[in-house]
PDB file of the backbone (N, CA, C, O) and the ligand in Angstrom, with CONECT records:
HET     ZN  A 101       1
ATOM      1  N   UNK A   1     136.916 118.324  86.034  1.00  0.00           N
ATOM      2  CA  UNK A   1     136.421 118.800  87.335  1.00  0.00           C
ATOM      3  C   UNK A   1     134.903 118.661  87.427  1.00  0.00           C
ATOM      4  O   UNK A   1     134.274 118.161  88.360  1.00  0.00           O
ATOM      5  N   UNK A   2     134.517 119.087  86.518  1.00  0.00           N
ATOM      6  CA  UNK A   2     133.044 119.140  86.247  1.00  0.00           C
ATOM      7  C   UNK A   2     132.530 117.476  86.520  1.00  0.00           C
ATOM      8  O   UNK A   2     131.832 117.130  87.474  1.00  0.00           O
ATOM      9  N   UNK A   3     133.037 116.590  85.479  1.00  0.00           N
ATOM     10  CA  UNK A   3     133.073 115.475  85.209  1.00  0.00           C
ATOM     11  C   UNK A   3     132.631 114.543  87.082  1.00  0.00           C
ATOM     12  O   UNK A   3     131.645 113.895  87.434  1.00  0.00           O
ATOM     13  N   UNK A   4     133.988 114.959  87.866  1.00  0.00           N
ATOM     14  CA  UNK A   4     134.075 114.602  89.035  1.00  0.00           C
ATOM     15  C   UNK A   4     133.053 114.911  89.714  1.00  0.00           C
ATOM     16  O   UNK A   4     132.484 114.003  90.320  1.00  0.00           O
ATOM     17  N   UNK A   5     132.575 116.179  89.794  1.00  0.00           N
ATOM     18  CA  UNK A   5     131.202 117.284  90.517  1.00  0.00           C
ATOM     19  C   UNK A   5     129.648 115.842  90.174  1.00  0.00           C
ATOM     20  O   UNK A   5     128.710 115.182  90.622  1.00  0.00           O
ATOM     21  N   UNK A   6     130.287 116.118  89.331  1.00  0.00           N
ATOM     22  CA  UNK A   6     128.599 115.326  88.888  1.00  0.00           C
ATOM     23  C   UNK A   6     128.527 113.774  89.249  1.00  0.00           C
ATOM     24  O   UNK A   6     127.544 113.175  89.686  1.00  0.00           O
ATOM     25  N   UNK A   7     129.845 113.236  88.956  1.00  0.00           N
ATOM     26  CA  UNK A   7     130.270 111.691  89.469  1.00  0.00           C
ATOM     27  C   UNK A   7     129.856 111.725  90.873  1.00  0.00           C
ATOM     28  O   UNK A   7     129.201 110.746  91.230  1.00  0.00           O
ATOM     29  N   UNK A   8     130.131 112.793  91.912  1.00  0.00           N
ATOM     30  CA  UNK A   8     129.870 112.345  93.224  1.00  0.00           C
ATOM     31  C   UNK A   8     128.702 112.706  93.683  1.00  0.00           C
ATOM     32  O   UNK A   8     128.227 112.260  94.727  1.00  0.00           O
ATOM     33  N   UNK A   9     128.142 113.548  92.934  1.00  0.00           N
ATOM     34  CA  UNK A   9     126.816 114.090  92.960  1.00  0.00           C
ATOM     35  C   UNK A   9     125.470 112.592  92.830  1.00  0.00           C
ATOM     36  O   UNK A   9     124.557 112.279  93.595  1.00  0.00           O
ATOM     37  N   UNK A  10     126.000 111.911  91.340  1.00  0.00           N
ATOM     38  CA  UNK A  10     125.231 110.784  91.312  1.00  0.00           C
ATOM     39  C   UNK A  10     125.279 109.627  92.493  1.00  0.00           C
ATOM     40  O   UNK A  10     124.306 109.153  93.080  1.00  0.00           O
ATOM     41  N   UNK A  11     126.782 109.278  92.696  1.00  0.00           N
ATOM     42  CA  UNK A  11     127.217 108.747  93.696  1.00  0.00           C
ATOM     43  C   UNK A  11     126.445 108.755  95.106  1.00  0.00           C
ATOM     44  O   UNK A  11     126.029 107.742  95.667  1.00  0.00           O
ATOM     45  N   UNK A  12     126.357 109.719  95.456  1.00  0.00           N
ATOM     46  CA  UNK A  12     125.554 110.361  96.530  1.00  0.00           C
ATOM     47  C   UNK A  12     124.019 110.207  96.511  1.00  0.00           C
ATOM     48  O   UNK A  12     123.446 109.775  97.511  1.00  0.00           O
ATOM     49  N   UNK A  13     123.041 110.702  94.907  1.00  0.00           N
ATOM     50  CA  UNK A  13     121.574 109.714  95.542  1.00  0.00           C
ATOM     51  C   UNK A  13     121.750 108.627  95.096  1.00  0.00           C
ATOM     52  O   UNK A  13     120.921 107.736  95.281  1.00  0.00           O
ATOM     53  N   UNK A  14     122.809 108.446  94.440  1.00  0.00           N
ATOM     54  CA  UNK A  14     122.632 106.620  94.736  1.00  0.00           C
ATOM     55  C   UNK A  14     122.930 105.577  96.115  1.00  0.00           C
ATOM     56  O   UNK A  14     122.746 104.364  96.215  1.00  0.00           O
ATOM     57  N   UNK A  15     123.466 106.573  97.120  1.00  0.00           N
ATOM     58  CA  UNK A  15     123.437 105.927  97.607  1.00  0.00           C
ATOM     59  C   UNK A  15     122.418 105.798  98.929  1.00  0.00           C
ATOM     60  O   UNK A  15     122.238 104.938  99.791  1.00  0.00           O
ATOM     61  N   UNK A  16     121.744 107.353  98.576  1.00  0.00           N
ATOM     62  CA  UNK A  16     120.273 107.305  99.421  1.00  0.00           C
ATOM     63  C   UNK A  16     119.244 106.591  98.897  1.00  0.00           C
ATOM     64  O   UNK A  16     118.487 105.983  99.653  1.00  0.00           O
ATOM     65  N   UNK A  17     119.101 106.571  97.732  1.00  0.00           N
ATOM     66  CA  UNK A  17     118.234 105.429  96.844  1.00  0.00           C
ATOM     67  C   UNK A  17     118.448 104.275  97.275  1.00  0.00           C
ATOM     68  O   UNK A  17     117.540 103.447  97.345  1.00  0.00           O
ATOM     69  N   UNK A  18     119.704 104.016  97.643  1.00  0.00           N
ATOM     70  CA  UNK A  18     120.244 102.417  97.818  1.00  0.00           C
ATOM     71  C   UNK A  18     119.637 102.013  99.504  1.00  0.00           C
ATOM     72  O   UNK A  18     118.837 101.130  99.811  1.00  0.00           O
ATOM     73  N   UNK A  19     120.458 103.169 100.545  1.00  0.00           N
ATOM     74  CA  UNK A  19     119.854 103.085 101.949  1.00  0.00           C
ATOM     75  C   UNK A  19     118.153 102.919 102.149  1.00  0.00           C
ATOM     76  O   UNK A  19     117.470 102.109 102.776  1.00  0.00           O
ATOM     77  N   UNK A  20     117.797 104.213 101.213  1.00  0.00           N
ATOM     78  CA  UNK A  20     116.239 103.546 101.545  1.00  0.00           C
ATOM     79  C   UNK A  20     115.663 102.365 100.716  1.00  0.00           C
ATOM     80  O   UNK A  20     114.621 101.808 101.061  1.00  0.00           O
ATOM     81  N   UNK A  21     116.181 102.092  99.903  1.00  0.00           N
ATOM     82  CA  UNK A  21     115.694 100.533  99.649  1.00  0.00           C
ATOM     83  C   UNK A  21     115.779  99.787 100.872  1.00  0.00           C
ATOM     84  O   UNK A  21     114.751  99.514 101.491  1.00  0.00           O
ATOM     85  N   UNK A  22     117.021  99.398 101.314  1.00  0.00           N
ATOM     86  CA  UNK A  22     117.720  99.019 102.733  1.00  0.00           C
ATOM     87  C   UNK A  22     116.520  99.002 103.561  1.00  0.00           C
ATOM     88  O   UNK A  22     115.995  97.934 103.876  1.00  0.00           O
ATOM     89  N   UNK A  23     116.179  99.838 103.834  1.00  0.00           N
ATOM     90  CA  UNK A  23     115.446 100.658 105.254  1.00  0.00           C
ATOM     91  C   UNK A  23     113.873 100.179 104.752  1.00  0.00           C
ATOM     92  O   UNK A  23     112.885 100.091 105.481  1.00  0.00           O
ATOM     93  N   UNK A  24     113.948  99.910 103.337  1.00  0.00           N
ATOM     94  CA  UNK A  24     112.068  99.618 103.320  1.00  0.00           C
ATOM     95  C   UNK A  24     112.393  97.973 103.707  1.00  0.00           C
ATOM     96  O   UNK A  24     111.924  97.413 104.698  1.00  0.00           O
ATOM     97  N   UNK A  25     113.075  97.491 102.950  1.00  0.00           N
ATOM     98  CA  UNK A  25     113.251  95.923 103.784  1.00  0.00           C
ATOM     99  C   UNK A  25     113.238  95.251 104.585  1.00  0.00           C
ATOM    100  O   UNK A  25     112.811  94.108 104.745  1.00  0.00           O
ATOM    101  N   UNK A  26     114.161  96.561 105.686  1.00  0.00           N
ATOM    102  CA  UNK A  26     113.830  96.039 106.652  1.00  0.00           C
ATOM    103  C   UNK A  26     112.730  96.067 107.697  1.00  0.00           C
ATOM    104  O   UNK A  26     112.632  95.267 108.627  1.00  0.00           O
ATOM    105  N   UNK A  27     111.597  97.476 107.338  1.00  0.00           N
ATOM    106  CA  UNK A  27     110.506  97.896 107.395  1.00  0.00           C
ATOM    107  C   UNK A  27     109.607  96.338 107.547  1.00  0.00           C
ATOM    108  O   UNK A  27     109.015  96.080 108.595  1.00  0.00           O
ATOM    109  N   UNK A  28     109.607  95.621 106.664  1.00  0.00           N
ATOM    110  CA  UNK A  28     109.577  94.452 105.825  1.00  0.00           C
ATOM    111  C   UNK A  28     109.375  93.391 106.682  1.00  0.00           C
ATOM    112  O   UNK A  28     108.398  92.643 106.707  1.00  0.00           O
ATOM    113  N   UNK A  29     110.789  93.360 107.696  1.00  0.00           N
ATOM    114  CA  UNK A  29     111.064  92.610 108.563  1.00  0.00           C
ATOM    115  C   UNK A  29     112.241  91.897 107.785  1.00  0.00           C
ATOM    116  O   UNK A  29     112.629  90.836 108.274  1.00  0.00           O
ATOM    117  N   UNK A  30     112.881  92.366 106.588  1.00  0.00           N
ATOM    118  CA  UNK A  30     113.837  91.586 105.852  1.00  0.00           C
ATOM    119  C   UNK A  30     114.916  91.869 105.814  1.00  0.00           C
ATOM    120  O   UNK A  30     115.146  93.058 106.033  1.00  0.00           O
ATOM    121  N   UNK A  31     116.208  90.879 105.500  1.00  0.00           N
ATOM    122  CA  UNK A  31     117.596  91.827 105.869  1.00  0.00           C
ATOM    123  C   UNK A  31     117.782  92.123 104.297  1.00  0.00           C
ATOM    124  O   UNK A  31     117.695  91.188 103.502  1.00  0.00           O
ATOM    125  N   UNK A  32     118.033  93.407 103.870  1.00  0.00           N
ATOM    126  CA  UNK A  32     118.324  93.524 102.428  1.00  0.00           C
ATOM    127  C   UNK A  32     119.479  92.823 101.806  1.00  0.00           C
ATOM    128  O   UNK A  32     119.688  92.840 100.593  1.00  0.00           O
ATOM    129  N   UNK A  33     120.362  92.088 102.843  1.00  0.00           N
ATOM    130  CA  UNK A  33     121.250  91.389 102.084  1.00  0.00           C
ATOM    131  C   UNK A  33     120.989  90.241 101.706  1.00  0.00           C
ATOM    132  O   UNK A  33     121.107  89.942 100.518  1.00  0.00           O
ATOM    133  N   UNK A  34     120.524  89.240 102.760  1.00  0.00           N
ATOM    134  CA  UNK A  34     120.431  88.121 102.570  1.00  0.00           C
ATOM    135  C   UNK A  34     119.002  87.517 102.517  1.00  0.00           C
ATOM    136  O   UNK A  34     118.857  86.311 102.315  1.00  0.00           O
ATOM    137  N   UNK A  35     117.651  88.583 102.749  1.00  0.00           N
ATOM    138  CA  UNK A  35     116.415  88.473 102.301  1.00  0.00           C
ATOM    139  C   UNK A  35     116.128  87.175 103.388  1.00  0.00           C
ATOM    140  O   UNK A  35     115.217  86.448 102.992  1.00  0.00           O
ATOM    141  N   UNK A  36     116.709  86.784 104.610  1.00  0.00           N
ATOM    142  CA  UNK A  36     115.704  86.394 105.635  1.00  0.00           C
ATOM    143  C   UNK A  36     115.249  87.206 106.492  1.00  0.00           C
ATOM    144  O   UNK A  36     115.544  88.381 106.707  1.00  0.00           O
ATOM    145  N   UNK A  37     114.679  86.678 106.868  1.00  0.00           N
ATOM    146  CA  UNK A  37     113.911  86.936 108.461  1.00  0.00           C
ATOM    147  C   UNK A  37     114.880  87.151 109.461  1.00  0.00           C
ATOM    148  O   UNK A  37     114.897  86.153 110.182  1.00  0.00           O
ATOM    149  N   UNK A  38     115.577  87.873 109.782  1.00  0.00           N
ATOM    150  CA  UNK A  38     116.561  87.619 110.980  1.00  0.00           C
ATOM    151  C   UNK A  38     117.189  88.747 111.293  1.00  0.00           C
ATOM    152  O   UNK A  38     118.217  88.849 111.962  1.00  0.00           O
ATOM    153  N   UNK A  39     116.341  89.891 110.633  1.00  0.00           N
ATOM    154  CA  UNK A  39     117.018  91.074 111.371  1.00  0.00           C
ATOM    155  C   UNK A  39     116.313  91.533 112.287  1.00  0.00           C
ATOM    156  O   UNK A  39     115.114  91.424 112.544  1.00  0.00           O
ATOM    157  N   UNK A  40     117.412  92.226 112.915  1.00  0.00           N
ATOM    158  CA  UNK A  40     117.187  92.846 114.444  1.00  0.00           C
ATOM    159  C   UNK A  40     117.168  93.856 114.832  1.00  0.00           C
ATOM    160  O   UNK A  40     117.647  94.518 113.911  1.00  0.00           O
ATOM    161  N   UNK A  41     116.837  94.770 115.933  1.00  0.00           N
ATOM    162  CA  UNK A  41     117.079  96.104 116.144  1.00  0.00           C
ATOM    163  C   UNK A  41     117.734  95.976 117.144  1.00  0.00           C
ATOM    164  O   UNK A  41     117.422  95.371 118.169  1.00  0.00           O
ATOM    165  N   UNK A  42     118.969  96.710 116.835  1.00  0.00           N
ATOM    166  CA  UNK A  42     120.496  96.303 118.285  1.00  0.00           C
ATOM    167  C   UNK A  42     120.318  97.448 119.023  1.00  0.00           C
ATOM    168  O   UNK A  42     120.459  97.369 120.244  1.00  0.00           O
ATOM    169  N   UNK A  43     119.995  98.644 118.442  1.00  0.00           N
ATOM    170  CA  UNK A  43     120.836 100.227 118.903  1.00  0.00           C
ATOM    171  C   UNK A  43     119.247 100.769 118.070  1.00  0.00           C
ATOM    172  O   UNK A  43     118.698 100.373 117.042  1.00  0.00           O
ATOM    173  N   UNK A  44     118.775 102.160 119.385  1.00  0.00           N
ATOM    174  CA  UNK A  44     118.114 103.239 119.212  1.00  0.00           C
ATOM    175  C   UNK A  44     118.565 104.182 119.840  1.00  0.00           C
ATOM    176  O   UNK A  44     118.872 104.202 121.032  1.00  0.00           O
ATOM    177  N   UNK A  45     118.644 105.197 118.907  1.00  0.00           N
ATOM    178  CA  UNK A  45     118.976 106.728 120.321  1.00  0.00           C
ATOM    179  C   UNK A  45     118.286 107.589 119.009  1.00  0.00           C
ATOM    180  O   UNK A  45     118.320 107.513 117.781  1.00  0.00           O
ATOM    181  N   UNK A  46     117.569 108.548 120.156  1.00  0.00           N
ATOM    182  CA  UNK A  46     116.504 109.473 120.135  1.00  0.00           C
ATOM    183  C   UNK A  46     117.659 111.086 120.054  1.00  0.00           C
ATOM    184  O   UNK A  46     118.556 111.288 120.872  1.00  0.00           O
ATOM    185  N   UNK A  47     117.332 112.002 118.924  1.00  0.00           N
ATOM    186  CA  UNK A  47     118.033 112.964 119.608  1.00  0.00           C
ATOM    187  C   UNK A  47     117.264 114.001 119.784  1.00  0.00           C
ATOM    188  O   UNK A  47     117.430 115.029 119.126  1.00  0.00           O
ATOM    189  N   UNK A  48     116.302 113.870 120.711  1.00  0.00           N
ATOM    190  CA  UNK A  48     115.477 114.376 121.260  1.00  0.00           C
ATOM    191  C   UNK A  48     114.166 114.832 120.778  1.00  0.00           C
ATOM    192  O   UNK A  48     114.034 114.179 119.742  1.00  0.00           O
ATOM    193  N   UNK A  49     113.192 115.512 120.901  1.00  0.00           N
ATOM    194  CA  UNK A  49     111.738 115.505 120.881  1.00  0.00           C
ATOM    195  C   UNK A  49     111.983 115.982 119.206  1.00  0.00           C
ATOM    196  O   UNK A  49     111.086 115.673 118.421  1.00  0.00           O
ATOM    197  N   UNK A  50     112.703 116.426 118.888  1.00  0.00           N
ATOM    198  CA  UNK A  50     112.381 117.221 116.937  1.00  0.00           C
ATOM    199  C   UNK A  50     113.308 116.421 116.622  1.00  0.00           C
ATOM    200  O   UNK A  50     112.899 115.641 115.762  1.00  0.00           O
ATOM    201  N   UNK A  51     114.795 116.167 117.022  1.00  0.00           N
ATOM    202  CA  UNK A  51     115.848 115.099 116.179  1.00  0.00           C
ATOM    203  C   UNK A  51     115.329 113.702 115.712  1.00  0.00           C
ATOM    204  O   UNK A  51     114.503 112.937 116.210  1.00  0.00           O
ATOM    205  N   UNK A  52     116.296 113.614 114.287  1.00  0.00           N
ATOM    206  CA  UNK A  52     115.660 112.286 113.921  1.00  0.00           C
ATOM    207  C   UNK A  52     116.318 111.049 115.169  1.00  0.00           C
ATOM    208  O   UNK A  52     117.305 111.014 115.904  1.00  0.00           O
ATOM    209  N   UNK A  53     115.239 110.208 114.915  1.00  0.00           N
ATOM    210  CA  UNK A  53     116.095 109.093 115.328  1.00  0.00           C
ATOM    211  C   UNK A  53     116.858 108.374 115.308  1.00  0.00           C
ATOM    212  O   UNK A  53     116.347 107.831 114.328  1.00  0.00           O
ATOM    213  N   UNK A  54     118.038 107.551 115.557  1.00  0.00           N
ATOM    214  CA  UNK A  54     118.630 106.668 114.898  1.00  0.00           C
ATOM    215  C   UNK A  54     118.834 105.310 115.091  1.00  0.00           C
ATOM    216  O   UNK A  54     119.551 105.098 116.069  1.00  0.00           O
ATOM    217  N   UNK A  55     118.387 104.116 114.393  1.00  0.00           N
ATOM    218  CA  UNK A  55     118.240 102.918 114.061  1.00  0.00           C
ATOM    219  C   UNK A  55     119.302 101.676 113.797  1.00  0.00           C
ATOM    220  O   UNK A  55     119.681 101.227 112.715  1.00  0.00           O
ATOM    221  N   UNK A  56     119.634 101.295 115.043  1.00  0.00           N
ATOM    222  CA  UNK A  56     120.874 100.291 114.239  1.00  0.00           C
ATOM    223  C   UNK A  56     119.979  98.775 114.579  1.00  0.00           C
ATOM    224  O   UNK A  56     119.358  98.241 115.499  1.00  0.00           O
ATOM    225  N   UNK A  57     120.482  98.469 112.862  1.00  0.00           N
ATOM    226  CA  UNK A  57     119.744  97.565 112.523  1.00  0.00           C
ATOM    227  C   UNK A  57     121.204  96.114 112.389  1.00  0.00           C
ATOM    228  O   UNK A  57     122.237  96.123 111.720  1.00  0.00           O
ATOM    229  N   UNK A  58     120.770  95.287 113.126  1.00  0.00           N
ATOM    230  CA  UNK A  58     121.615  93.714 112.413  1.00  0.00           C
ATOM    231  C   UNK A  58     121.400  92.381 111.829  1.00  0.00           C
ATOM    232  O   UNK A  58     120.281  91.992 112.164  1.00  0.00           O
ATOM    233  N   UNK A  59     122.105  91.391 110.982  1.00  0.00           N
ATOM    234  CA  UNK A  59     121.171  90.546 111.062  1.00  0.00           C
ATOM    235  C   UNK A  59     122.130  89.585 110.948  1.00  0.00           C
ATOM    236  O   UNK A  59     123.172  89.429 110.311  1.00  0.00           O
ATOM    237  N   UNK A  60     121.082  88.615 112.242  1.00  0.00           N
ATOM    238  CA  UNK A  60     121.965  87.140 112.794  1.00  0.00           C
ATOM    239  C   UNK A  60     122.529  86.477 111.632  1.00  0.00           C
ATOM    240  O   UNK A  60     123.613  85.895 111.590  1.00  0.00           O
ATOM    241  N   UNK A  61     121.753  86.612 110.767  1.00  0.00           N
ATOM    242  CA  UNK A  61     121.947  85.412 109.652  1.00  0.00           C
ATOM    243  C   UNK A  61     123.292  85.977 108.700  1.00  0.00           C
ATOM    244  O   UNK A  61     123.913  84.982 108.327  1.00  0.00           O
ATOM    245  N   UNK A  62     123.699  86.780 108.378  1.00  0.00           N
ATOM    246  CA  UNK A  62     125.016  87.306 107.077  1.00  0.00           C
ATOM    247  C   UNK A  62     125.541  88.598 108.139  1.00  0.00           C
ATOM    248  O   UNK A  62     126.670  88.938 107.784  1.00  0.00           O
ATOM    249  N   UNK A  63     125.217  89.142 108.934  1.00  0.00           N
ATOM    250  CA  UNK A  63     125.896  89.512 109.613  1.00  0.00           C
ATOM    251  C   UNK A  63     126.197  91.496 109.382  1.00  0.00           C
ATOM    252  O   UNK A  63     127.073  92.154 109.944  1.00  0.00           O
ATOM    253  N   UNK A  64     125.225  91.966 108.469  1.00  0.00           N
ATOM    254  CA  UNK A  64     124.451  93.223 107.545  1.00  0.00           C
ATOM    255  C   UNK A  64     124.558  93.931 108.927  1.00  0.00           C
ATOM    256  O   UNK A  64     124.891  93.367 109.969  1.00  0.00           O
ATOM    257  N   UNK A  65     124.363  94.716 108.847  1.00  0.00           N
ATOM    258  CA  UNK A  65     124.562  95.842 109.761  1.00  0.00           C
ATOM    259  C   UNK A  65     124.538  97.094 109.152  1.00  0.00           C
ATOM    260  O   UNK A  65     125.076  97.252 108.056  1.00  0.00           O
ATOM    261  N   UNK A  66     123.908  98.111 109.807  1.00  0.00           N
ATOM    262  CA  UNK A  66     123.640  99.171 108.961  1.00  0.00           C
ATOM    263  C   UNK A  66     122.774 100.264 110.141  1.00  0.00           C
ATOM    264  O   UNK A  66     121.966  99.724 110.896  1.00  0.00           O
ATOM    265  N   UNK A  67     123.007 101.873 110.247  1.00  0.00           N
ATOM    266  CA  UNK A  67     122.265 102.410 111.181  1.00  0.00           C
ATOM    267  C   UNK A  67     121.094 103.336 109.791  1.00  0.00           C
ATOM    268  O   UNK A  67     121.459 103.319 108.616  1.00  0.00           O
ATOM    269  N   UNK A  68     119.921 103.967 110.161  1.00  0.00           N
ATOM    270  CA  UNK A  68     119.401 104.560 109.907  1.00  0.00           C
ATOM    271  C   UNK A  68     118.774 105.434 110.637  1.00  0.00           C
ATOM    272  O   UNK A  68     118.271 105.110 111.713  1.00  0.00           O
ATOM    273  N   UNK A  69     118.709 106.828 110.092  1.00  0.00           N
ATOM    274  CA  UNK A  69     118.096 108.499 110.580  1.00  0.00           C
ATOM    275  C   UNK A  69     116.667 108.351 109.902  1.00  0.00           C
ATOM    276  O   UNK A  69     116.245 108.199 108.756  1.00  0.00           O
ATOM    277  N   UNK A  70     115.967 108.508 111.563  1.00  0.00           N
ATOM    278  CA  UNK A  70     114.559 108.387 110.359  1.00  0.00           C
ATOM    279  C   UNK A  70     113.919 109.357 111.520  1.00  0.00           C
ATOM    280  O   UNK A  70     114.301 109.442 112.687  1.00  0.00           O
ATOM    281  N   UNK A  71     112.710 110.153 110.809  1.00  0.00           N
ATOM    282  CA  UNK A  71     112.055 111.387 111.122  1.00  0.00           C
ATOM    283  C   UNK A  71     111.260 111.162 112.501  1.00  0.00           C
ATOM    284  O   UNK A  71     110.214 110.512 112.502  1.00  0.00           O
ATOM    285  N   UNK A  72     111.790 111.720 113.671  1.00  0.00           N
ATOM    286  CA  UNK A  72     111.356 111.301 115.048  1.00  0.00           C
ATOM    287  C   UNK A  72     109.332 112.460 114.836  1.00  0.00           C
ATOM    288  O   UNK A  72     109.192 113.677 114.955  1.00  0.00           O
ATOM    289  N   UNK A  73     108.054 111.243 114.472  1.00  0.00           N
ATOM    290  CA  UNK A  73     107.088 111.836 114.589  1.00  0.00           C
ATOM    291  C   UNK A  73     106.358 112.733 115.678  1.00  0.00           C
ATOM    292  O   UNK A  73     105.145 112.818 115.485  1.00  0.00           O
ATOM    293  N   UNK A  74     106.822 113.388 116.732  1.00  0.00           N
ATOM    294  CA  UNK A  74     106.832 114.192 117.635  1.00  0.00           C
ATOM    295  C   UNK A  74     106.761 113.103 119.034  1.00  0.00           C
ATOM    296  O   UNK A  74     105.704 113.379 119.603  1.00  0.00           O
ATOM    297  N   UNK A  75     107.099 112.577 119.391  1.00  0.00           N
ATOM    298  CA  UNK A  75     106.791 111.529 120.225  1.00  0.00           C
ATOM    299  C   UNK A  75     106.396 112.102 121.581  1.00  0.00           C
ATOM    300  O   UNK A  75     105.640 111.478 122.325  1.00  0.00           O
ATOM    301  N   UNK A  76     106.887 113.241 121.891  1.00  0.00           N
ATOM    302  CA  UNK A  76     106.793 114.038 123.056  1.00  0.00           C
ATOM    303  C   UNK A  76     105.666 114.880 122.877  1.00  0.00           C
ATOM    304  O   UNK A  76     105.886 115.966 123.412  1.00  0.00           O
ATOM    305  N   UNK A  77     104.635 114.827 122.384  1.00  0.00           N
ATOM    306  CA  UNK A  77     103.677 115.332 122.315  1.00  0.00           C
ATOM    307  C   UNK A  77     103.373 117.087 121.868  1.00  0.00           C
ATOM    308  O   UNK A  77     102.223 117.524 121.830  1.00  0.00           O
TER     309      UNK A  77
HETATM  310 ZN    ZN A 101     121.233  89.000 106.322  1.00  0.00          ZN2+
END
């Protein structure tokens, strides 16, 4: 049980470790899969003046797709 607890525990920042790698890439302008130039921003929605934002990212070239929550900097003043 224990064994399992901790398996999904690692599981889990690995796979925020993994997303924000993702997310610096494409920061980058790069698709983390296929490392061209060709990603895109398809989808934004705002959830409002304190909610994070969310980011859907694609790319023409392999076809990666992926959304990201990222910290809305007060935009509303
Ligand atoms: Zn790609």
């Amino acid at each position: 049980m224990l064994i399992i607890l901790l398996g999904s525990v690692f599981v889990y920042i690995y796979y925020l470790k993994d997303k924000k790698e993702q997310l610096d890439a494409i920061k980058r302008g790069f698709c983390p899969k296929c490392h061209q130039k060709s990603i895109e921003l398809t989808d934004q929605r705002s959830g409002g003046c304190s909610g994070p934002k969310i980011l859907s990212y694609e790319c023409v070239e392999c076809g990666y797709a992926n959304s990201f929550a990222v910290e809305n900097n007060g935009s509303c003043g």
